[in-house]
Structure formats: structure tokens, C-alpha cells
C-alpha positions in Angstrom: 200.9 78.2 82.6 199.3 75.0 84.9 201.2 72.5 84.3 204.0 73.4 81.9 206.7 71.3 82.5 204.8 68.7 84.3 205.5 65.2 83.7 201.9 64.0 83.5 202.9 60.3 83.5 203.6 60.9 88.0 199.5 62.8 87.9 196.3 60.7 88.1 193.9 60.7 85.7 191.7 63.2 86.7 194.3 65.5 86.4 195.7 64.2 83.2 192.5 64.9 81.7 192.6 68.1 82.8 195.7 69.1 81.7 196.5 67.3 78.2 196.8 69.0 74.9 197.1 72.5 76.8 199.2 75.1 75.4 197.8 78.4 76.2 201.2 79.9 75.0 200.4 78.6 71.6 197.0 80.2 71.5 197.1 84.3 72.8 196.9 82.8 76.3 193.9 80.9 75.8 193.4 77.7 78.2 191.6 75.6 74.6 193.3 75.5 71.9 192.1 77.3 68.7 190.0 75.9 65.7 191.9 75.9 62.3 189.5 75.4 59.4 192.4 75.3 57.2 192.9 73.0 53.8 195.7 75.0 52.2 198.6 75.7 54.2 201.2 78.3 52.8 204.8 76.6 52.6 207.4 79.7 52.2 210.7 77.5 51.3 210.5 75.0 48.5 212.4 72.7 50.4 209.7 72.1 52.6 207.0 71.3 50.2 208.3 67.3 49.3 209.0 64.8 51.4 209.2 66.7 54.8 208.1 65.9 58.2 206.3 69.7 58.2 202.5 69.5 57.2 201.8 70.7 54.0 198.5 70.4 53.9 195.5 70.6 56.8 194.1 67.1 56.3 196.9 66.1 58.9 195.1 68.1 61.3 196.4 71.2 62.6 196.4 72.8 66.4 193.1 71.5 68.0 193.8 67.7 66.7 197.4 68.0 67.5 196.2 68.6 71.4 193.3 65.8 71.3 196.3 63.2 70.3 197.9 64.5 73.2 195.5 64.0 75.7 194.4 60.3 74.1 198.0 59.3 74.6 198.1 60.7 78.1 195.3 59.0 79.2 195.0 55.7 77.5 199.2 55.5 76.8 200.8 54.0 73.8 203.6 55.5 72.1 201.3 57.3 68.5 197.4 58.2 67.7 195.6 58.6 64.3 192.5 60.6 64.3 189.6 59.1 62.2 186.7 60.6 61.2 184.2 58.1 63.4 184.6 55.5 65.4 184.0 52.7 62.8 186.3 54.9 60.4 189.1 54.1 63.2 188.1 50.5 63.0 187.9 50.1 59.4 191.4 52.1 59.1 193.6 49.7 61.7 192.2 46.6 59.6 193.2 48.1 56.7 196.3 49.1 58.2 197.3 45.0 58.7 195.4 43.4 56.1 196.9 42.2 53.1 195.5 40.2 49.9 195.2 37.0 50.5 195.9 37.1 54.1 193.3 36.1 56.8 191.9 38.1 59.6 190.9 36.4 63.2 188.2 38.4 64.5 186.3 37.9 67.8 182.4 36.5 67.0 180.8 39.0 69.3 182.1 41.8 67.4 180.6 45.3 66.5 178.3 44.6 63.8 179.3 47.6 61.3 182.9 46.1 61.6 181.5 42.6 60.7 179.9 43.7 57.7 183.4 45.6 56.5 185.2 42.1 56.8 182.3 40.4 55.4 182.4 43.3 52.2 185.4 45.1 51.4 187.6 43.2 52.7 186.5 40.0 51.3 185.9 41.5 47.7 190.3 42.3 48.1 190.9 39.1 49.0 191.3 39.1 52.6 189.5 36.0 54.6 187.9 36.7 57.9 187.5 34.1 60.4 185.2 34.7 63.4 186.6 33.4 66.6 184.5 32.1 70.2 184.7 35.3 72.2 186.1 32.9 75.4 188.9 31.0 73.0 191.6 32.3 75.1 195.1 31.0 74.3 193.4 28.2 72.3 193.9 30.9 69.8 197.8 29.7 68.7 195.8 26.9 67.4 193.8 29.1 64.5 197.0 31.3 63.7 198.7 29.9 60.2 201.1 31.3 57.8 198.2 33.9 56.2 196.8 35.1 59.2 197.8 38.6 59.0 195.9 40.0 62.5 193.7 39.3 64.9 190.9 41.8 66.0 189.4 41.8 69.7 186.5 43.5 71.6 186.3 43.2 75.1 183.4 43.5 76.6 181.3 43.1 73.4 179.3 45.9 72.4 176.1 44.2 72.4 176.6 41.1 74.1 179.2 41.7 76.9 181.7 39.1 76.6 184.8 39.5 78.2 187.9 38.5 76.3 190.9 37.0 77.8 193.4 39.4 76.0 196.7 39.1 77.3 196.3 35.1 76.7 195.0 35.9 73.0 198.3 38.7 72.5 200.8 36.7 73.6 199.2 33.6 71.2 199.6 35.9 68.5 202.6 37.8 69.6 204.5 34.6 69.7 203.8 34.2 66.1 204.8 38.0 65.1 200.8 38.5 64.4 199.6 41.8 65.0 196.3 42.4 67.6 193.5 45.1 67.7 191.5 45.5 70.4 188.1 47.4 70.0 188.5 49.8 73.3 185.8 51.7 73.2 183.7 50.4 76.6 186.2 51.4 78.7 187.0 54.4 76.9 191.1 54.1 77.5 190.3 54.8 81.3 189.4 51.3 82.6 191.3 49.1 80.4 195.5 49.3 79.3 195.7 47.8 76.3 199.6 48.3 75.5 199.7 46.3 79.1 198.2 43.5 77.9 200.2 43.3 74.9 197.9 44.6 72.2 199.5 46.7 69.1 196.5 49.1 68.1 193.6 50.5 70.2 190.7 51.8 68.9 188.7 54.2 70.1 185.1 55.5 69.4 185.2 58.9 70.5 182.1 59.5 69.9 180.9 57.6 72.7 182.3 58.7 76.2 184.9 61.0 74.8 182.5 63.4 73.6 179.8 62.5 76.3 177.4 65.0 74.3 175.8 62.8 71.3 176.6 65.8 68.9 180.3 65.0 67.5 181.8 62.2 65.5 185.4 60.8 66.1 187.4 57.7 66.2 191.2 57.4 67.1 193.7 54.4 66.7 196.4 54.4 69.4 199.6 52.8 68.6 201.8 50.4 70.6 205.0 51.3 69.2 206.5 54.4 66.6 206.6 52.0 64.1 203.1 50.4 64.2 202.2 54.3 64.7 203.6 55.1 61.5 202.2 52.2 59.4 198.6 53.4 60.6 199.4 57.1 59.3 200.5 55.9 55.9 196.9 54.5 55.7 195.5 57.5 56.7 197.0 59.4 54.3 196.8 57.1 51.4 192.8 56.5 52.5 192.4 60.4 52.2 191.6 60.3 55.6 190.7 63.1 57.6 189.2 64.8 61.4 187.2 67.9 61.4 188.8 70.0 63.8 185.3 71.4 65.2 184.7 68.1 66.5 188.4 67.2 67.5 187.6 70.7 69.6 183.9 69.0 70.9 185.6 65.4 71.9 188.4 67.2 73.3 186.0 69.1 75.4 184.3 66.2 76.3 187.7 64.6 77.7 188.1 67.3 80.0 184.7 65.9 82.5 185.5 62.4 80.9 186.5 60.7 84.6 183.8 62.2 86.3 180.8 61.7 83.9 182.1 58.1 83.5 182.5 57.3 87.4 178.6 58.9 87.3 177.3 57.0 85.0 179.8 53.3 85.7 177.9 54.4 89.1 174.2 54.5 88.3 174.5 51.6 85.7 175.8 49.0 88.2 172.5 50.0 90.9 170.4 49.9 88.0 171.9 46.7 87.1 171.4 45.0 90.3 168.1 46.2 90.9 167.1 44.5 87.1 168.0 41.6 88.5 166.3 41.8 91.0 163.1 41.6 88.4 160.7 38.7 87.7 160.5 40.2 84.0 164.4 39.4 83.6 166.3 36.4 83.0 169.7 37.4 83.5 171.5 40.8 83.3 174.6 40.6 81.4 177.0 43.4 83.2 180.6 42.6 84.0 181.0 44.3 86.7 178.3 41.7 88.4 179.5 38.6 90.2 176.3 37.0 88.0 178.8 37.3 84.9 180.1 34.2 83.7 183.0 36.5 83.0 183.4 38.1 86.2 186.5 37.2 87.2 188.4 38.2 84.1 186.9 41.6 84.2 188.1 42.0 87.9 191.5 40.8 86.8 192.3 43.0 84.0 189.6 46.1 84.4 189.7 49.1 86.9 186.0 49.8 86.6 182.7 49.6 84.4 180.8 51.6 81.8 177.6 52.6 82.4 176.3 50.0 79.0 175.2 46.5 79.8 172.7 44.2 78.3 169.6 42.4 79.6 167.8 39.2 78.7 164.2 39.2 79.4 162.4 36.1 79.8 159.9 35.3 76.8 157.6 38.3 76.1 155.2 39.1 73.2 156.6 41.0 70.3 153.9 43.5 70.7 153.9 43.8 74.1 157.9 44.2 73.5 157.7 47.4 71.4 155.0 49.4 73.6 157.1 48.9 76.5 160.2 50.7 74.6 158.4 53.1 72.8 156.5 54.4 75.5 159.3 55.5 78.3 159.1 58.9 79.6 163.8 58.9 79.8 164.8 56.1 77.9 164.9 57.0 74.4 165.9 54.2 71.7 169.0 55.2 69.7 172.2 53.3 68.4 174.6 55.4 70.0 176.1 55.2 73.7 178.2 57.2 75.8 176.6 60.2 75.8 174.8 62.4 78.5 171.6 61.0 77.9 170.1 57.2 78.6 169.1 54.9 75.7 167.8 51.3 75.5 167.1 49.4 72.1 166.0 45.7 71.8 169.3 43.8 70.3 168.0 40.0 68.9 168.3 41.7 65.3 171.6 43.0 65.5 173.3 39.6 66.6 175.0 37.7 64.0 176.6 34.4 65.2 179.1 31.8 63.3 181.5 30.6 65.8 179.5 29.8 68.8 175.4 30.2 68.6 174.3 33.1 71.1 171.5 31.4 73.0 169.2 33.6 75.2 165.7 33.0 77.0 164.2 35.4 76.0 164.7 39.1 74.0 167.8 41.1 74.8 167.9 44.5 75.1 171.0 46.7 75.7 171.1 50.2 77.7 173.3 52.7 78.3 172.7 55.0 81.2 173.2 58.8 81.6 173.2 61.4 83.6 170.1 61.1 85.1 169.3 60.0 88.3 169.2 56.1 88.7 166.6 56.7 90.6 164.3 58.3 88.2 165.3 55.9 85.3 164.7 53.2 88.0 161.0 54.7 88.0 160.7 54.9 84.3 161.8 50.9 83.7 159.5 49.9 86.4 156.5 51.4 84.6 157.6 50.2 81.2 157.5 46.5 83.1 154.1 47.5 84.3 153.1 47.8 80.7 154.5 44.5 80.0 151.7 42.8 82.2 
């Protein structure tokens, strides 16, 4: 076959993605691997049924969630992967992974609101303390790690508000105290951002964002620094009753395969959009990374290899009313919670930020959008008439 035998470490990316997970001698000669929807699997020698490395049962996953693993650990490295059935499933599942009773969790302010509200919730009712965390604390961080703090959780940029993180300072702080980290991934999608580099212990993935690239398939995946962190975050897989349907392992794994070149698109039309937005007397400030404008800039040029195509922007003091007609009344920007995917979306953010650490102060309403496939032309066209309708 293509690439038996290759090591794919020595290949760039492109070609990484293209390869990973293939095993065409495993499947009749085909160049995707097949769907099992399998539960029971038929174990022939007794000795095999207890306390055996051989899967005994399809939860695990089976051939098509086998070669996704392989191609997330090609691309983003690390040395294990745990599929999860979404991408706040994978979330939920590495906290629960390092948690413990009575323990306390460090977790970045600007974080992904769903994960928020599982610290805030579960967590809290099985006595594990959560303490939100200024997104820019850098190595200041040593000076909230105690005896109970059992991990620290990152997101860099932040999903809705864009900081970037300083996160080799805040792993090293926390390695130096034998403190686990998780870093929230997904914005760079494992292609623009290292995290086992950097020092971080788990990665998690949404897949259901660029991965998948087609808004139809949910998936999440924690990635694993070491065998041994690996194996803790498969015990809690399998004690959670975890599982990753392997039609959408076959979708995301699909997805992976135009991953580098949708992404390069889309990093592509986002940043000309971007600039042209600031170029806007309707707009306060754009909040992209990839932007000399961002207060973060420099960090992001340090530690990334290139941009999404989702970025936030603050408009300057506008009418509620006048707010909604303008998004509910574009002809290509649809409003939708999602990102990542094929198609562009923009949704007004103000209600969605939560704040204890460090207030988030804005002039005006901030909407976030993630761009598509389209041309950056036309969706240039379709925000100019939605600030037409602002006037």
C-alpha cells in the first residue's frame, strides 16, 4: 500500500493527514477503513474473556476508531488518545480523570462555558473546588497552587473571548509542583499549537469542529502526554461507560483527511475579513490573534504556527433592536453555536460571558464568527449590508 512502512514522524502534515489510520490490508484492499456496529464481540478462548488487553466488548471501539486515534496522534503527537462521544464529553472526561474529592481545580476564567458549568455542578456537588484563574496570570500561577490543587485546566485562545494563554509559563508552574495541566486545544485543532511541547499532560479536542469540517458529526478526543497519563484517562472511560460511535469516528476521520487545507482556507479568509472589520466605523476593536491589534499578539506568534478562521468583534454601542435585525437578516451568516465547519456563523456573545477573576469589559456588544468556505469576498458583502442595516 501508500505508505506502509513509512515513518510519518520525517512527512509534513499534509501528508500525515493523508496517510494516518490507513490499512487497506486490514479492510479487502479498501483505502477507509470499515464501519463495525458491533456491541457483542465473540471471545473463542476463556482465557481471553478477564482481565486481558484483547477487547471484549465494542464500546472500546473497533477498526474505524482504532485508525482515527491513529491519525490524532500523528498529527497533534502525544504518546495515547481517548475517543469521547463530544467535545465537552472529552472535556468533562480529562477533569474527571484528575479530579479528586476534596481537591481543587485551577481553571482559566475565559473558559468554555459548558465546561464552567460542569465545575460549577457536578463537580462541586463531589466535592471538588474550582477556582477560576486571570487568563494572562502566567507563572504567577505557582502562587495559587497548594497541597489540594489536583489540576489545572487551560484554553488558549478562549473560545469566546480570545485570550491567549502563556502556557509553557503556567505548565512548568504546575509541573514543578507535580500538578497535572489540560489544555482546551480545540482552536488550533492539534495543527497550529503542540501542546506536549509546551509541557501540558492532556489535550482535548473537539472534533466536531475542524476535524469533521461538516457540522453533521459529534466527537471529542483526549490526547495523552505520556502511557501512563494515557492509561488513567481510559480507566475513566471505561468506568464512565463511555463510548464513540464508529459512524462518526468514520465522518471526523474523513474530515481529517482535507483538515490542513480547509483550515489554511478558512485561517485565510478569517484574517482579510478580520482586517477589513477593523477597518469599520461600526467596530471597536477586533479581537483576532493573529492581528498585531491583539494585546496578546506576541505570545500567539511565539508559540502558534497559524490561526483559525474564529475571532471575536466588539462593536461600539448599538441598540439592542437594531442588534438583532442586523444578525437575523444576513443572506451567509447564519447564527449557530457551533464552529469549525464548512459553513460561516456569527452569534452575539455578551450573554454567554461569565466573569469571576478579572471583569471582561468591552465598549460595546461582542459578537463571535467563524468563517467558512465561502468567499471572503462575498461574506465581506453580506457584513457590509448587515452594517448598513445598523444605520
Amino acid at each position: 500500500m501508500a505508505g506502509k512502512d513509512l515513518d510519518l514522524s520525517k512527512l509534513r502534515v499534509e501528508t500525515r493527514l493523508a496517510l494516518a489510520g490507513r490499512d487497506p490490508a486490514r479492510h479487502d484492499g479498501g483505502v477507509n477503513p470499515a464501519i463495525h456496529r458491533a456491541t457483542t464481540l465473540v471471545i473463542e478462548d476463556t482465557g481471553d474473556l478477564y482481565n486481558t488487553p484483547q477487547k471484549t466488548y465494542a464500546l472500546e471501539g473497533m477498526a474505524v476508531q482504532d485508525a482515527l486515534k491513529v491519525a490524532l496522534l500523528a498529527i497533534e503527537g502525544g504518546a495515547a488518545v481517548t475517543l469521547a462521544p463530544s467535545g465537552l464529553g472529552a472535556c468533562t472526561l480529562a477533569l474527571m480523570t484528575i479530579a479528586r474529592a476534596g481537591g481543587e481545580l485551577l481553571v482559566v476564567d475565559s473558559v468554555y462555558g459548558p465546561t464552567r458549568r460542569f465545575c460549577n455542578t457536578v463537580l462541586h456537588r463531589l466535592g471538588v473546588r474550582t477556582t477560576y484563574f486571570a487568563p494572562h496570570i502566567g507563572g504567577d500561577i505557582a502562587g495559587l497552587i497548594n497541597e489540594n490543587t489536583c489540576g489545572v485546566f487551560l484554553e488558549s485562545p478562549g473560545s469566546i473571548t480570545f485570550e491567549v494563554q502563556d502556557v509553557p509559563a503556567i505548565a512548568a508552574a504546575a509541573k514543578a509542583r507535580g500538578v497535572p495541566t489540560i489544555l482546551d486545544n480545540t482552536w488550533s485543532a492539534g495543527l497550529y499549537f503542540k501542546p506536549f511541547e509546551h509541557g501540558v499532560d492532556l489535550s482535548v479536542q473537539a472534533l466536531t469542529k475542524y476535524q469533521a469540517g461538516h457540522a453533521d458529526a459529534f466527537m471529542g478526543a483526549v490526547l495523552s502526554a505520556t502511557p501512563q497519563m494515557g492509561e488513567r484517562v481510559k480507566a475513566t472511560y471505561k468506568q464512565l461507560g463511555l463510548g464513540a460511535s464508529p459512524d462518526d469516528a468514520y465522518l471526523v476521520l474523513r474530515g481529517m483527511r482535507s483538515l490542513s487545507v480547509r483550515l489554511e482556507r478558512q485561517a485565510a479568509s478569517g484574517l482579510q475579513i478580520a482586517r477589513w472589520l477593523e477597518t469599520r466605523p461600526e467596530v471597536a476593536r477586533v479581537i483576532h490573534p493573529a492581528l498585531p491589534s491583539h494585546p496578546d499578539h506576541a505570545i500567539w506568534k511565539r508559540d502558534f504556527t497559524g490561526a483559525a478562521g474564529v475571532f471575536g468583534a466588539v462593536l461600539k454601542p448599538v441598540a439592542a433592536a437594531k442588534l438583532k435585525v442586523m444578525l437575523e437578516t444576513y443572506a451567509l451568516f447564519s447564527m449557530g453555536f457551533s464552529w469549525g465547519g464548512y459553513e460561516s456563523l456569527i452569534i452575539p456573545c455578551d450573554d454567554n460571558i461569565t466573569r469571576t477573576a478579572k471583569p471582561w469589559k468591552a465598549e460595546g456588544p461582542l459578537v463571535r464568527l467563524s468563517i467558512g468556505l465561502e468567499h471572503p469576498g462575498d461574506l465581506i458583502a453580506d457584513l457590509a449590508q448587515g452594517f448598513a442595516r445598523l444605520a
